[in-house]
DRENNU-795593 format. One line per 2 residues: number of its first residue (from 1); their letters; for each residue x, y, z of N, C-alpha, C. Coordinates in pm, whole numbers, plus 50000, padded with zeros to 5 digits. Atoms other than C-alpha are relative to their C-alpha. Example, Ala and Ser with C-alpha at 12.3 -4.5 7.8 and 13.67 -1.06 7.14 Angstrom:
2
1	AS	50089 49881 50000 51230 49550 50780 50090 50120 50000 ~ 49918 49881 49994 51367 49894 50714 49923 50109 50073
//
This chain:
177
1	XX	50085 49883 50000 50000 50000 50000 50090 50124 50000 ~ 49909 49893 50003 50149 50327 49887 49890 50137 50128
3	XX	50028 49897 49907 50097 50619 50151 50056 50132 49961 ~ 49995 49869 50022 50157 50993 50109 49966 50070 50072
5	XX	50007 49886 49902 50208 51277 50313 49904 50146 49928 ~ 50045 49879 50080 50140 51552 50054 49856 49940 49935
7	XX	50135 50022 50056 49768 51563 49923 50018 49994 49835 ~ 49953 49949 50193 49928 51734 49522 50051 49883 49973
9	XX	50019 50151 50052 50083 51400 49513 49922 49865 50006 ~ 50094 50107 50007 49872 51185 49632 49833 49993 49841
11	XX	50088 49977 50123 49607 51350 49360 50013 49972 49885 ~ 49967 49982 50152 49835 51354 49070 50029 49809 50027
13	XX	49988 50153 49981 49930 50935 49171 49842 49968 49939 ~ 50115 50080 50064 49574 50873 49110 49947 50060 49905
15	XX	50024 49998 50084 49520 51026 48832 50109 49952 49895 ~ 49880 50065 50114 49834 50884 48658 49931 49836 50043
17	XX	50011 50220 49999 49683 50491 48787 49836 50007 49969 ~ 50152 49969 50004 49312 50610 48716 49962 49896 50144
19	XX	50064 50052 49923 49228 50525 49074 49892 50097 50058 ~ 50118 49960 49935 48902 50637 49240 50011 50111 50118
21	XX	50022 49909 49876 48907 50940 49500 49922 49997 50105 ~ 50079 49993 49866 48763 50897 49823 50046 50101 50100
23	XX	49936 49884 49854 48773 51134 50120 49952 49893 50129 ~ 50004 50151 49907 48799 50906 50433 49981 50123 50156
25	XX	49983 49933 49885 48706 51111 50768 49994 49893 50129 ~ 49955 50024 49867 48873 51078 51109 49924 50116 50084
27	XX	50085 49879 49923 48542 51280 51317 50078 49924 50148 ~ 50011 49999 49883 48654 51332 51680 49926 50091 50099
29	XX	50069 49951 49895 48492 51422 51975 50080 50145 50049 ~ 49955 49869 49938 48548 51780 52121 50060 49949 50171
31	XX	49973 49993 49807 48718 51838 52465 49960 49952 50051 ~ 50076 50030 49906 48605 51715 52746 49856 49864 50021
33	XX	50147 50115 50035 48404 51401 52591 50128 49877 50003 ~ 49877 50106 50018 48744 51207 52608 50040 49978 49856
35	XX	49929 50023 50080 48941 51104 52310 49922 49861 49915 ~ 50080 50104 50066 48706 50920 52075 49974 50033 49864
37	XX	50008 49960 50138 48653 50858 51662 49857 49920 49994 ~ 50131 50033 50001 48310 50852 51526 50031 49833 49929
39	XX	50001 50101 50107 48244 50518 51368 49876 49906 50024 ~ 50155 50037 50002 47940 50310 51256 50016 49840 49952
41	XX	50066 50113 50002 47819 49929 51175 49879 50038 49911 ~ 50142 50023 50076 47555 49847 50906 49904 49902 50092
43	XX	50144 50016 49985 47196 49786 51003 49927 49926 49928 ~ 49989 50128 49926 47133 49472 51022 50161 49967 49964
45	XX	49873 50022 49965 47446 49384 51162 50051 49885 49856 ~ 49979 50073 50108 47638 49239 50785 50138 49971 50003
47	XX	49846 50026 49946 47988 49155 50726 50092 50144 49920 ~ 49874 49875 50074 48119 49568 50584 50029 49983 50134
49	XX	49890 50009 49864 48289 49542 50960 49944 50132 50018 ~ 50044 49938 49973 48323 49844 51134 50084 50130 49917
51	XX	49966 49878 50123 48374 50182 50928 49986 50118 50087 ~ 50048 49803 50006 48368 50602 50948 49973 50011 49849
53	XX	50055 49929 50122 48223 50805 50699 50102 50021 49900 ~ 49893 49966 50129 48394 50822 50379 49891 49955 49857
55	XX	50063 50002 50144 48294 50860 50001 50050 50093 49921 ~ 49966 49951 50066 48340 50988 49677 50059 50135 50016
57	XX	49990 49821 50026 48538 51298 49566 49923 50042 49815 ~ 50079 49965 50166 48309 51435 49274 50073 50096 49965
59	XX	49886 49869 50115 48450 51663 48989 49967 50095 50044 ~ 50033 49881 49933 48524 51978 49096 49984 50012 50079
61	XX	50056 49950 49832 48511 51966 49464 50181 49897 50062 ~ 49883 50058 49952 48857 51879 49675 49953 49903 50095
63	XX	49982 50175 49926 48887 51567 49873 49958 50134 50203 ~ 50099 49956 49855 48800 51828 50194 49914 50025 50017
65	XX	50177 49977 50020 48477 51966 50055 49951 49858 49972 ~ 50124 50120 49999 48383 51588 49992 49996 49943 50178
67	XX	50057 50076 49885 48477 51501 50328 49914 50058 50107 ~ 50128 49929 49917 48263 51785 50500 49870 49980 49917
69	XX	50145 50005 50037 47947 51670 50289 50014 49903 50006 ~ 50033 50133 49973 48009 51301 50339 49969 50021 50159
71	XX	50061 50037 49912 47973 51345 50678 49918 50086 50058 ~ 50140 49979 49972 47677 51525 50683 49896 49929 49925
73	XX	50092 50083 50051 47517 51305 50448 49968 49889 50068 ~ 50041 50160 49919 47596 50970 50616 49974 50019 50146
75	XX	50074 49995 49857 47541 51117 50984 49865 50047 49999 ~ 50079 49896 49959 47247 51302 50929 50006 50156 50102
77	XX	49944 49850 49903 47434 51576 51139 50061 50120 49901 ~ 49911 49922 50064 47585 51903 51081 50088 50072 50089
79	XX	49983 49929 49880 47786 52149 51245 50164 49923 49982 ~ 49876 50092 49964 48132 51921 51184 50119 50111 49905
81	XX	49875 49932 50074 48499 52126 51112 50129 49923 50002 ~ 49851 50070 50041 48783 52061 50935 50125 50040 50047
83	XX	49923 49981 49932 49062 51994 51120 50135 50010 49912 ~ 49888 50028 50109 49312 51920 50841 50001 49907 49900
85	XX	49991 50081 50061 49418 51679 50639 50156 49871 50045 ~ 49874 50097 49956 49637 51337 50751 50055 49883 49941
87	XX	49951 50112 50112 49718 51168 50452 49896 49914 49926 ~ 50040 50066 50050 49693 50968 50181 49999 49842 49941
89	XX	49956 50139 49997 49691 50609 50092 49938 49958 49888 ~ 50025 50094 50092 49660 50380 49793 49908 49843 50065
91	XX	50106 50140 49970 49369 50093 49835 49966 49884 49910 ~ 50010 50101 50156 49401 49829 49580 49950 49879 50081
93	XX	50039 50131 49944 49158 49492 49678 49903 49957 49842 ~ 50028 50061 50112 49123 49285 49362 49843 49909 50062
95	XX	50116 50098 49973 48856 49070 49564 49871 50088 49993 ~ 50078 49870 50008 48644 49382 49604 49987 50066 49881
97	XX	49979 49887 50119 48717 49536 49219 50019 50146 50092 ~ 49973 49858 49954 48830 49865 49430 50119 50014 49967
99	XX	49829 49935 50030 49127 50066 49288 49955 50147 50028 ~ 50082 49891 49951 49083 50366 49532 50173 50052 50080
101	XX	49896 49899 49915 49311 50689 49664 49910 50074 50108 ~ 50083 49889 49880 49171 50768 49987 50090 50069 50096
103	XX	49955 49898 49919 49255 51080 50146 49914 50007 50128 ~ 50037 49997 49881 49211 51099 50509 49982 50154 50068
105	XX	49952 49875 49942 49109 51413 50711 49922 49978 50148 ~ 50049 49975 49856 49049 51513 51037 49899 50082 50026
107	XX	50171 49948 50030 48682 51632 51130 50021 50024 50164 ~ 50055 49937 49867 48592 51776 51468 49845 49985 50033
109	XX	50170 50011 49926 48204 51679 51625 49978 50096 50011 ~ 50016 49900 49947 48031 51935 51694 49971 49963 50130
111	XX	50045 50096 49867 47952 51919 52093 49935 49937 50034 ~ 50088 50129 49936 47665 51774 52105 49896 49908 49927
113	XX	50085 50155 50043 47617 51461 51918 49980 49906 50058 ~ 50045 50099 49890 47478 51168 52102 50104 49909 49975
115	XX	49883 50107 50030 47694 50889 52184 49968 49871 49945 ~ 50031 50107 50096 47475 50670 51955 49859 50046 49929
117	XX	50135 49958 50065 47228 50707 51680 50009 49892 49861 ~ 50014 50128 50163 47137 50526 51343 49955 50139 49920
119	XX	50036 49935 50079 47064 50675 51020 50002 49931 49878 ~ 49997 50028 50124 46948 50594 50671 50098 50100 49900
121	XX	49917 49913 50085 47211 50697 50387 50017 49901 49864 ~ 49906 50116 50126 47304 50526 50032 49929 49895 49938
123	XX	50116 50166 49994 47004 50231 50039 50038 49937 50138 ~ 49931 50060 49918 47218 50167 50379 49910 50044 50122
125	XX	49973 49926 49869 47143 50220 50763 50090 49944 50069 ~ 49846 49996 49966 47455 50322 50962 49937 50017 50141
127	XX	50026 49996 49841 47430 50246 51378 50144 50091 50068 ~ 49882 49955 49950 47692 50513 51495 49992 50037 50115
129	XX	49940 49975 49879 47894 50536 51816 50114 50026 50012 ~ 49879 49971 49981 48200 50640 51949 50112 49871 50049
131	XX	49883 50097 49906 48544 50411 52019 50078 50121 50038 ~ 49861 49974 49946 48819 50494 52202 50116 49977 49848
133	XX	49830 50027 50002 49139 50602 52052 50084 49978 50091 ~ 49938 50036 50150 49394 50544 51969 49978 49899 49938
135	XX	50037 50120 50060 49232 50206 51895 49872 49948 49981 ~ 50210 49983 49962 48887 50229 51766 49957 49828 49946
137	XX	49996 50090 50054 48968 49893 51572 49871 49950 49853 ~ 50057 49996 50142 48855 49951 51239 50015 49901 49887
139	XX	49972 50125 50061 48852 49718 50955 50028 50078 49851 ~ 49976 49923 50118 48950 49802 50563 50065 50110 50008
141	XX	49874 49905 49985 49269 49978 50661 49943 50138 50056 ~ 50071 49928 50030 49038 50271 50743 50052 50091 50149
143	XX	49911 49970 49903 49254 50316 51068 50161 50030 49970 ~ 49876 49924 50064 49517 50456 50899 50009 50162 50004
145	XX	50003 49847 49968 49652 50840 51000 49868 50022 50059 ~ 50107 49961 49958 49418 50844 51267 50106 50087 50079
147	XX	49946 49929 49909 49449 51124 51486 50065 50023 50103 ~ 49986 50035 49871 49607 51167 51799 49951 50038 50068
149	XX	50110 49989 49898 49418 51204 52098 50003 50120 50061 ~ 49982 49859 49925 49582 51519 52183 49961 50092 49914
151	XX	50040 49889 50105 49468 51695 51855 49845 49980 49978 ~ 50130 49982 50005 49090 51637 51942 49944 50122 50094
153	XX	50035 49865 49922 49110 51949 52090 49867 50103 49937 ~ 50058 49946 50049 48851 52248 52027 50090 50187 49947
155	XX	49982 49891 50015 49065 52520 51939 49985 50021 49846 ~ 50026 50008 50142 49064 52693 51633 50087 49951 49874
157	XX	49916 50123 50158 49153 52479 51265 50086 50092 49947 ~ 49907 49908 50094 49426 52643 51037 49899 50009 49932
159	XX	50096 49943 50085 49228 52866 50845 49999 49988 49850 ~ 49966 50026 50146 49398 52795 50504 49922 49864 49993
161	XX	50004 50121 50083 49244 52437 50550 49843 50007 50007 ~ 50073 50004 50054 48908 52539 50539 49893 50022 49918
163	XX	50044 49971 50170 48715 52508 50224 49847 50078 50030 ~ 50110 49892 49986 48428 52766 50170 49868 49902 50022
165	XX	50112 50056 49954 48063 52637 50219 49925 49947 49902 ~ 50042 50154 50124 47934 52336 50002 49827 50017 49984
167	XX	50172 49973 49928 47563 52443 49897 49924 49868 49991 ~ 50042 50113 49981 47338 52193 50010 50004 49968 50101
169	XX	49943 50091 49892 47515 52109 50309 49986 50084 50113 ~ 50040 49818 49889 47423 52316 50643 50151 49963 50093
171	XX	49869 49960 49921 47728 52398 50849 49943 50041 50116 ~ 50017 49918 49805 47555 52526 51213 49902 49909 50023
173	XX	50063 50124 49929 47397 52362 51446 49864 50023 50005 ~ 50178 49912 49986 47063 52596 51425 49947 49911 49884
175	XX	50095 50048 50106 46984 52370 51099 50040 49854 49972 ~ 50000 50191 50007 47044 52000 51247 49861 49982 49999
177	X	50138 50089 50022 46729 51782 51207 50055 49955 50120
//
């Protein structure tokens, strides 16, 4: 599995192997909720193992604007900021047909999501709860450049990393469902 620090190469790699763009988010919990990454289970319990939100990067939108609208699509939440970005990784599983470059970023909860909920997304429903880092024990490499427990802080994100406002997608907490 090839890995990458820089995002410009990791982009231009998959477009030189025509592999698939995914944005892969690492959501953590704010302050004071302890050191935990969101992650979910399909409904009725099947064998995708256990996952976080991740999905396509569509044309025209960077691998951070997909990962702030994937995870308001597949949580039904909003209100989630981008913390950065923590790499990228090559996903090649011939058993699966997947030839995929998923970029990983770091997402911030907003404070107050429950510490379990379900939701319909995709034809899917997703049962999400929180693990413990540093070992939420993820499956499909998907625990790769997870955060560290000390950068689930709430202060404020580098401002260069985040991307303007995705329409469609609500950003505050005044327009969660």
């Amino acid at each position: 599995m090839t890995q990458f620090s820089e995002l410009q190469a990791a982009r231009a790699h998959a477009r030189a192997h025509r592999l698939r763009e995914r944005a892969v988010c690492q959501i953590t919990r704010p302050a004071g909720h302890g050191a935990a990454l969101l992650v979910f289970d399909h409904v009725p319990a099947q064998d995708a193992g256990v996952q976080v939100v991740a999905g396509g990067v569509e044309p025209g939108e960077t691998p951070a604007q997909a990962a702030l609208r994937e995870a308001a699509e597949e949580t039904g939440q909003a209100g989630f900021t981008l913390r950065g970005y923590l790499g990228s990784a090559e996903w090649i599983s011939e058993a699966h047909a997947k030839r995929e470059m998923r970029h990983f970023h770091h997402l911030l909860a907003p404070p107050d999501l429950p510490d379990t909920w379900e939701h319909a997304a995709d034809g899917h429903v997703f049962r999400f709860r929180w693990a413990p880092l540093p070992a939420p024990r993820l499956d499909w490499n998907l625990d790769l450049f997870l955060p560290s427990p000390a950068l689930t802080d709430t202060g404020p994100p580098d401002p260069g990393l985040t991307p303007p406002p995705i329409p469609g997608v609500p950003h505050d907490k005044e327009t969660r469902a």
